[in-house]
TIPAKOL-722700 format. One record per atom (N, C-alpha, C, CB): residue number from 1; x, y, z. Coordinates in pm, whole numbers. Glycine has a CB too. Layout:
seq/x/y/z
NUM/X/Y/Z .
...
//
This chain:
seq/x/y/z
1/413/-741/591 .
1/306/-656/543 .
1/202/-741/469 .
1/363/-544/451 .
2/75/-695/511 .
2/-71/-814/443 .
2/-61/-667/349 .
2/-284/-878/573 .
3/-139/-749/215 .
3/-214/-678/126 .
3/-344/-566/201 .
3/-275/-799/30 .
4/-385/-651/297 .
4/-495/-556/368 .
4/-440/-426/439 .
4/-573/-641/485 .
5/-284/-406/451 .
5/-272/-311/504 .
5/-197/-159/396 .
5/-199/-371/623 .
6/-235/-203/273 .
6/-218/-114/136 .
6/-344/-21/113 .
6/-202/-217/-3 .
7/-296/103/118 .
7/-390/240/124 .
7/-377/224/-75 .
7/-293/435/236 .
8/-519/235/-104 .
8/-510/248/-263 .
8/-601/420/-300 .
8/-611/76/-348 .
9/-567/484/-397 .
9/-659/575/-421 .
9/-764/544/-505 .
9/-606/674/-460 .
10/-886/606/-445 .
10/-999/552/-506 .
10/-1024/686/-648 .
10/-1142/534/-368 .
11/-1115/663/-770 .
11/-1100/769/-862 .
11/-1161/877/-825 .
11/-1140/742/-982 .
12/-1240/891/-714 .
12/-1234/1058/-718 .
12/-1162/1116/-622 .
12/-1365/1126/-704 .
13/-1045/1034/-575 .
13/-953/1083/-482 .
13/-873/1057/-338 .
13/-1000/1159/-471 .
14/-1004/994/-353 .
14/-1010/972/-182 .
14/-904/795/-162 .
14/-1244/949/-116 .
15/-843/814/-17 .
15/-795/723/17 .
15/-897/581/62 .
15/-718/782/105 .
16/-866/486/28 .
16/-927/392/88 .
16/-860/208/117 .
16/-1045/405/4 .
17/-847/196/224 .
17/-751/84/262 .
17/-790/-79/210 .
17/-744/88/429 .
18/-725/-90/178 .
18/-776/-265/174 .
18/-801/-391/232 .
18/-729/-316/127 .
19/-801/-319/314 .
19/-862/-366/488 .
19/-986/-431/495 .
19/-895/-234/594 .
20/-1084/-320/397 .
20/-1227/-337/393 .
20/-1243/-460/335 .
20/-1301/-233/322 .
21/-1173/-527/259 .
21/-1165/-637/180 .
21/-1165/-801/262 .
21/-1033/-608/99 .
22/-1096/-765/363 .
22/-1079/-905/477 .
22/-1182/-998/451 .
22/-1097/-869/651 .
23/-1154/-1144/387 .
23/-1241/-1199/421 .
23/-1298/-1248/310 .
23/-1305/-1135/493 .
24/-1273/-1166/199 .
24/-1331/-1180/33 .
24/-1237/-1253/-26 .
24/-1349/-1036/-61 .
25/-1287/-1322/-149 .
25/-1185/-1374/-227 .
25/-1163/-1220/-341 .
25/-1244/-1544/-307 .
26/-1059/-1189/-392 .
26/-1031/-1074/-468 .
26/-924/-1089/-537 .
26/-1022/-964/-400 .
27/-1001/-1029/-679 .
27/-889/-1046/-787 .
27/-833/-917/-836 .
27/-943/-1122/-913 .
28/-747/-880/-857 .
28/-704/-724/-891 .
28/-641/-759/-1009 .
28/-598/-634/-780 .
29/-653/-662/-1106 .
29/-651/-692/-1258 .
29/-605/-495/-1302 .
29/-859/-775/-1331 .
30/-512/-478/-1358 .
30/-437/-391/-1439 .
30/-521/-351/-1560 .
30/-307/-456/-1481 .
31/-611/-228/-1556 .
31/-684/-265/-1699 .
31/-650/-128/-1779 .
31/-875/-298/-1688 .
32/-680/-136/-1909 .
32/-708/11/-1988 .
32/-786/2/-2114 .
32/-570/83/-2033 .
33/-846/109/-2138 .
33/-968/121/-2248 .
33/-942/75/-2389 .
33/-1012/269/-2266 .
34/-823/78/-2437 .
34/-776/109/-2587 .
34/-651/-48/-2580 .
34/-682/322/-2609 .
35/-700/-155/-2536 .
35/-580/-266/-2533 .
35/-651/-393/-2615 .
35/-529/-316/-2352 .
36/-615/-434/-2661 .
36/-667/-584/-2742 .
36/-721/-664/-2587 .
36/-494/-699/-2849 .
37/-705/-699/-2477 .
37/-749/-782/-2384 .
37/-851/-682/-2318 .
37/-633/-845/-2292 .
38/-953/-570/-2352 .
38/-1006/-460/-2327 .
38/-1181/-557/-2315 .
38/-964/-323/-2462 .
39/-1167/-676/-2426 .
39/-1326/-694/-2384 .
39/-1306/-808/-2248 .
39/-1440/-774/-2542 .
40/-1200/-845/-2202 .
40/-1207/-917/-2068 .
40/-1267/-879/-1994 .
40/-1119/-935/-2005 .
41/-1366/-741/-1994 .
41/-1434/-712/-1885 .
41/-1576/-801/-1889 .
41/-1452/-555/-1880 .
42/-1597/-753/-1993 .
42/-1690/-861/-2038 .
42/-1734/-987/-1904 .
42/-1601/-940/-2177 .
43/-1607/-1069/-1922 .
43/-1585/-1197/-1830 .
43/-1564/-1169/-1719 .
43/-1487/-1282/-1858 .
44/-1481/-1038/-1658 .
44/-1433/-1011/-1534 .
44/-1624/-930/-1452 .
44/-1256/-879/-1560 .
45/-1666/-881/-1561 .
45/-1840/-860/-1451 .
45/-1917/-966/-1478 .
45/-1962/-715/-1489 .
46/-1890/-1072/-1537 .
46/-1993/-1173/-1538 .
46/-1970/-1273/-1437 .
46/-2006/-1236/-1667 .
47/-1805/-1282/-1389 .
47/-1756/-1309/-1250 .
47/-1807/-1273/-1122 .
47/-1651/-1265/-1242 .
48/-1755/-1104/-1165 .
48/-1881/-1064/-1036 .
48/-1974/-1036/-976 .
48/-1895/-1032/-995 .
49/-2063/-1060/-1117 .
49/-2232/-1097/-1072 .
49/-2289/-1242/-1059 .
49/-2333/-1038/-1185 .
50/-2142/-1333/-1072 .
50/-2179/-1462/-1041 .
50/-2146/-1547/-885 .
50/-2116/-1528/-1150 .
51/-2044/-1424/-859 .
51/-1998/-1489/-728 .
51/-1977/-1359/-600 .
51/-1835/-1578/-766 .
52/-2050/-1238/-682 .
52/-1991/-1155/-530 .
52/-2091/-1189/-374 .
52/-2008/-949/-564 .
53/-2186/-1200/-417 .
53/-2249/-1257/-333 .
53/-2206/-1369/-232 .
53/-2329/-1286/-396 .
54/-2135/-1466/-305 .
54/-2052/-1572/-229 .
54/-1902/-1489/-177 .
54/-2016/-1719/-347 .
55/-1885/-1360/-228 .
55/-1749/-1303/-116 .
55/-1617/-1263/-269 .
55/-1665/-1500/43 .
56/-1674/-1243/-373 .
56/-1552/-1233/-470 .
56/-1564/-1067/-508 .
56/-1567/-1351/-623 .
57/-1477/-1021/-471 .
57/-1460/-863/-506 .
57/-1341/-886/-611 .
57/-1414/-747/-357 .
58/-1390/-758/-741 .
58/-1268/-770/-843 .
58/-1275/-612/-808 .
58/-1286/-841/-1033 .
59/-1136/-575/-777 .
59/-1057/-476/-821 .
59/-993/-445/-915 .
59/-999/-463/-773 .
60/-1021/-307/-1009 .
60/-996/-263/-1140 .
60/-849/-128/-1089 .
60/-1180/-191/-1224 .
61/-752/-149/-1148 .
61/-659/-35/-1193 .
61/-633/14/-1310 .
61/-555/-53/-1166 .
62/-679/49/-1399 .
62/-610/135/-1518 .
62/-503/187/-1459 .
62/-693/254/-1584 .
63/-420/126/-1588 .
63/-292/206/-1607 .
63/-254/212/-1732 .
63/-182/160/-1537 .
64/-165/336/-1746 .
64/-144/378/-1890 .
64/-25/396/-1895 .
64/-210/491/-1941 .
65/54/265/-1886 .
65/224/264/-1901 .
65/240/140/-2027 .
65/322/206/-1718 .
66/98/109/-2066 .
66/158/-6/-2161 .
66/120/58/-2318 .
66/72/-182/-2129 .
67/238/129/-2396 .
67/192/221/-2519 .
67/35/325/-2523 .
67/178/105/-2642 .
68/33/390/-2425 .
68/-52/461/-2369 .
68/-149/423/-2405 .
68/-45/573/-2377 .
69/-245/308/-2393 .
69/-382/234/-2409 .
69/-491/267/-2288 .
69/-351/68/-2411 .
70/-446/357/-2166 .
70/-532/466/-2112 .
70/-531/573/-2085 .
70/-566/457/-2042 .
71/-480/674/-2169 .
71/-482/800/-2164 .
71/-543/935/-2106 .
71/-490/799/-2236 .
72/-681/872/-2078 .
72/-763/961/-2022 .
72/-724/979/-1839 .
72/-919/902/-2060 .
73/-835/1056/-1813 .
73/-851/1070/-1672 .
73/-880/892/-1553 .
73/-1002/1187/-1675 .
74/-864/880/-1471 .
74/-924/791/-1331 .
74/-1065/817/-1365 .
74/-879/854/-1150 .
75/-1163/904/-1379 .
75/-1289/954/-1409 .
75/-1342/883/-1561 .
75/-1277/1122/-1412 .
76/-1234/952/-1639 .
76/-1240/867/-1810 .
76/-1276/739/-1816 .
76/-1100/852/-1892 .
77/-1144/648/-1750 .
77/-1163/537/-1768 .
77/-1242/426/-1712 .
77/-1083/520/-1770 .
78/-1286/482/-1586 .
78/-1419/412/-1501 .
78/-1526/443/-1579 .
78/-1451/469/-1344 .
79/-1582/565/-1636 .
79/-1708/557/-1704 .
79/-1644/516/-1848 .
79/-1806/706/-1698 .
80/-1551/470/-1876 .
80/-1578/408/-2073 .
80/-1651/271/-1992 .
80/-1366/351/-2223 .
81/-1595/193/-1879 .
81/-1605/75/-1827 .
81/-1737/46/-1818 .
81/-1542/63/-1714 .
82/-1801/151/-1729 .
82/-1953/154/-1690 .
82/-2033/140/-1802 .
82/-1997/280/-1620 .
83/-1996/210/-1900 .
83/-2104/251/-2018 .
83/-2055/150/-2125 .
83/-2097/431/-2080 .
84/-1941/110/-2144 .
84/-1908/15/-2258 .
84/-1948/-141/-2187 .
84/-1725/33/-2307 .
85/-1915/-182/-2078 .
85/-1900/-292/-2017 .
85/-1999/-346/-1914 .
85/-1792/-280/-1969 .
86/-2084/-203/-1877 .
86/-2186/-211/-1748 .
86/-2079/-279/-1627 .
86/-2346/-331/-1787 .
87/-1929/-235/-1633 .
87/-1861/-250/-1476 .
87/-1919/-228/-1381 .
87/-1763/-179/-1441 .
88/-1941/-315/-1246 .
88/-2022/-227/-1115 .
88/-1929/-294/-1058 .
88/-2199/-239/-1055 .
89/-1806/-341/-1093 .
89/-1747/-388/-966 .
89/-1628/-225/-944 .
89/-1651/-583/-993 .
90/-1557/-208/-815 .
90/-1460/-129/-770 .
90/-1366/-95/-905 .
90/-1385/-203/-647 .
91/-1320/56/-937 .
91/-1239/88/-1031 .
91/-1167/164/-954 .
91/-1288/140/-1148 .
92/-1054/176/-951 .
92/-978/285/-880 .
92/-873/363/-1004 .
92/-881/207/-741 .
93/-822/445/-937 .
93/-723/590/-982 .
93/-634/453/-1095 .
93/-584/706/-792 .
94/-582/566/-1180 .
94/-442/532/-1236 .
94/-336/472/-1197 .
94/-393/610/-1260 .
95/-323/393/-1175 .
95/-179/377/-1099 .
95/-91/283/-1180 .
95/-194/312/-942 .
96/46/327/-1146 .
96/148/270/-1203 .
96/180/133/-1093 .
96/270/388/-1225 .
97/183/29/-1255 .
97/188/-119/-1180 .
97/351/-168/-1235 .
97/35/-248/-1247 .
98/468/-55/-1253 .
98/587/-137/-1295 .
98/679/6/-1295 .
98/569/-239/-1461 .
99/782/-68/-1312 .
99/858/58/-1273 .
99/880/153/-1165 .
99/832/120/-1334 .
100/1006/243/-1173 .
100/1007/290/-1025 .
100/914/368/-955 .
100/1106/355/-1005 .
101/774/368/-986 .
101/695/488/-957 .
101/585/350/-927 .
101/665/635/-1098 .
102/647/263/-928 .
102/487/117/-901 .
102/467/117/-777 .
102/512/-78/-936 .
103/310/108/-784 .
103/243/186/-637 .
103/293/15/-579 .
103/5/256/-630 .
104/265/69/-432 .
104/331/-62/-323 .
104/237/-208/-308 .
104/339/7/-142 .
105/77/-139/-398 .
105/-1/-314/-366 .
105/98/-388/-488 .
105/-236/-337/-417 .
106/101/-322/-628 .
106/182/-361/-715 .
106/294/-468/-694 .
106/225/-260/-750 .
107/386/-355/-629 .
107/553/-423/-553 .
107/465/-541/-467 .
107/677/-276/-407 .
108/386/-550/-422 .
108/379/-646/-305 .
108/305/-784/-358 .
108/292/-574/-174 .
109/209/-772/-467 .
109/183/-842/-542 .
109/249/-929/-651 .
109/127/-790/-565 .
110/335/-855/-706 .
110/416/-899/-812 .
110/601/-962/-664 .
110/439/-706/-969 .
111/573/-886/-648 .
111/701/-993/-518 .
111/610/-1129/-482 .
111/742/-884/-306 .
112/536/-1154/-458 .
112/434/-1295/-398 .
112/373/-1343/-487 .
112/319/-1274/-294 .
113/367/-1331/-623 .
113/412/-1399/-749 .
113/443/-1330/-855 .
113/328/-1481/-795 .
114/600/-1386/-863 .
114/645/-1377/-975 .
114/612/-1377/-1096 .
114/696/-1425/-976 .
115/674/-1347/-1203 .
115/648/-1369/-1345 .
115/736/-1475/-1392 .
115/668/-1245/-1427 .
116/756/-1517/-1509 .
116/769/-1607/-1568 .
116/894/-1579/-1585 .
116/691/-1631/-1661 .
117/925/-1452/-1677 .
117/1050/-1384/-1717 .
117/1097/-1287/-1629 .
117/1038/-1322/-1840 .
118/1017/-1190/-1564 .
118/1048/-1142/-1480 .
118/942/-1125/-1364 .
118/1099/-1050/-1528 .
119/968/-1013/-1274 .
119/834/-1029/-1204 .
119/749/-901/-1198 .
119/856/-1077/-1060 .
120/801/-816/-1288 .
120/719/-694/-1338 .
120/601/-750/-1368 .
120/774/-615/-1461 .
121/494/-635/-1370 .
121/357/-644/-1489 .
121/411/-636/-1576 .
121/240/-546/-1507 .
122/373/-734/-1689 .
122/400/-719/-1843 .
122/349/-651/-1943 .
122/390/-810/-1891 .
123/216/-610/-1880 .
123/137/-589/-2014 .
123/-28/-578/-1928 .
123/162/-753/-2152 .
124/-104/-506/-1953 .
124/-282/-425/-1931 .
124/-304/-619/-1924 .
124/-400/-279/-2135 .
125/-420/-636/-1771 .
125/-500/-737/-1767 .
125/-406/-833/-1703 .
125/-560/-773/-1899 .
126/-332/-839/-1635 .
126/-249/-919/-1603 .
126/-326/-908/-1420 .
126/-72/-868/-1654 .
127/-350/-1014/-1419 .
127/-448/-1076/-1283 .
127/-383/-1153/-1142 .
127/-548/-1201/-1349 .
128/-464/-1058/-1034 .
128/-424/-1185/-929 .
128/-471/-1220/-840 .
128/-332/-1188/-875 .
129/-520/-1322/-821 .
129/-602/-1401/-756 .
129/-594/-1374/-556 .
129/-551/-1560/-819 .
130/-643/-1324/-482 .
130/-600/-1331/-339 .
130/-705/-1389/-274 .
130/-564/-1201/-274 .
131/-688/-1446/-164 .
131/-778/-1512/-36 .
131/-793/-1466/59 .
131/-750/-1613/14 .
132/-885/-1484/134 .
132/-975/-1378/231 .
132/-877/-1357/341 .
132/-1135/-1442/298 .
133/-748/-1429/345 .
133/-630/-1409/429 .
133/-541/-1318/358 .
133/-559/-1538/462 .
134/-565/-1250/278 .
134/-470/-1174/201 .
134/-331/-1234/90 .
134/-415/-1098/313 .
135/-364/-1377/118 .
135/-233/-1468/83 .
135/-278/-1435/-57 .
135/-214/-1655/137 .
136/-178/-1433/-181 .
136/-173/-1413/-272 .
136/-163/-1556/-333 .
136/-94/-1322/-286 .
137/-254/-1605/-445 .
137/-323/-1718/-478 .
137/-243/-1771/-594 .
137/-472/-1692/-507 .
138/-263/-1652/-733 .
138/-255/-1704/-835 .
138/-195/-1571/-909 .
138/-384/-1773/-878 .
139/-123/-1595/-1000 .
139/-125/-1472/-1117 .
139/-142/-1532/-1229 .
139/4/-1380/-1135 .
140/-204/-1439/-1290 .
140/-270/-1478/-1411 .
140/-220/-1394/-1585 .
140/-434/-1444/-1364 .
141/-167/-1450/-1619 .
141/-105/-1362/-1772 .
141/-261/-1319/-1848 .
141/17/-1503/-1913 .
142/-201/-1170/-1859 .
142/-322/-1084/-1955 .
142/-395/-1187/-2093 .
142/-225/-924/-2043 .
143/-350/-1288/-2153 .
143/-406/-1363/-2203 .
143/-468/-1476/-2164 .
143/-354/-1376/-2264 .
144/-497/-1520/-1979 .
144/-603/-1572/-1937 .
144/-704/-1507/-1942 .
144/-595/-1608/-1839 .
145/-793/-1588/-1984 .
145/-933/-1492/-1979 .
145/-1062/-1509/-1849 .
145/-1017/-1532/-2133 .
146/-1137/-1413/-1813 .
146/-1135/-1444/-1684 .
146/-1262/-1610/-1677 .
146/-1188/-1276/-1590 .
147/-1302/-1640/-1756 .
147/-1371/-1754/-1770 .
147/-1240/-1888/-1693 .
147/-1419/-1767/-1961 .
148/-1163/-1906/-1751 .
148/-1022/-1966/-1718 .
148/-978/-1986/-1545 .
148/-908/-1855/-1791 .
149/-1057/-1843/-1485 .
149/-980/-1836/-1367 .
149/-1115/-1875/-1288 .
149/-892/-1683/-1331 .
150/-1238/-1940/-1332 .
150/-1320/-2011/-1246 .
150/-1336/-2073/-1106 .
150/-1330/-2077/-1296 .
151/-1246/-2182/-1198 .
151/-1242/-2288/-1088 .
151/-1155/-2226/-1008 .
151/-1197/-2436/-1124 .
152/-1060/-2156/-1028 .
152/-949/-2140/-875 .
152/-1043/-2034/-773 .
152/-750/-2040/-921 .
153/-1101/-1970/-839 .
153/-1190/-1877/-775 .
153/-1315/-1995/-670 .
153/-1273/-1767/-924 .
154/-1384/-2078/-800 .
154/-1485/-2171/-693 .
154/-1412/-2185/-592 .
154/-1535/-2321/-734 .
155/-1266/-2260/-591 .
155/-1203/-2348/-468 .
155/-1236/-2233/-346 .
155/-1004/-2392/-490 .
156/-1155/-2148/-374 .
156/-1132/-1980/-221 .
156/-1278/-1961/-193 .
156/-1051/-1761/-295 .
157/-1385/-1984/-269 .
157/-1537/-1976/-250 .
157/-1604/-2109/-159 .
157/-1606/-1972/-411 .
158/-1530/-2179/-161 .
158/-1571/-2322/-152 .
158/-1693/-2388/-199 .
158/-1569/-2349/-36 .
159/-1696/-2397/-314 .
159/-1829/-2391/-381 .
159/-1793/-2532/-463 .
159/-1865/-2233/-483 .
//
């Protein structure tokens, strides 16, 4: 199974495959409104107004399994993003990234890199790097910041 063939829900509902993605370098990142690693967006849209053009799509998930730090709606937490952060990159639905209810890009991501201690998500902001082949690149602990994940990004850019 490629990452490109994972149906994700988008926040107002609708299905949408990750198919569309082929070809991009893309980072998918675990986020929520109310977490100490909350101004990484900051760095994660200054990423992608620096390189989407060259092919870098960041994918956003809120989830609210880490001491409920997103509480609100899929709707909620895309506009705190927009309006606190000016996000314009992709935000999708809620989804659970651990545990038995962890949606399958999750399982498939966290199986094709591990964690350190384990291979759960640990914790909101926890990053991962993929290539326009779907191959899974890099993971990144919620205390990389996305400035940090540059250069691995230039390389998949070839820049």
């Amino acid at each position: 199974m490629s990452i490109f063939d994972i149906t994700v829900e988008t926040v107002n509902g609708d299905e949408k495959k990750l198919g569309v993605y082929k070809g991009k370098a893309i980072i998918v990142v675990n986020t929520a409104s109310k977490c100490g690693f909350t101004p990484q967006f900051d760095g994660l849209q200054a990423l992608y107004e620096k390189y989407k053009e060259d092919g870098l799509e960041i994918l956003g998930f809120p989830s609210n399994q880490f001491m409920n730090q997103e509480p609100g709606s899929s709707e909620e937490a895309e506009e705190f993003c927009r309006i606190n952060y000016g996000v314009s990159f992709p935000m999708f639905a809620k989804t659970s990234v651990r545990g038995k209810d962890t949606h399958p890009l999750f399982k498939h991501l966290t199986k094709a890199a591990p964690g350190i201690i384990s291979d759960q998500v640990k914790w909101n902001f926890t990053k991962f790097l993929i290539d326009g082949e779907g191959n899974v690149i890099k993971r990144y602990a919620p205390k990389t910041t996305p400035d940090e994940m540059e250069a691995d990004i230039e390389k998949l850019l070839n820049k």
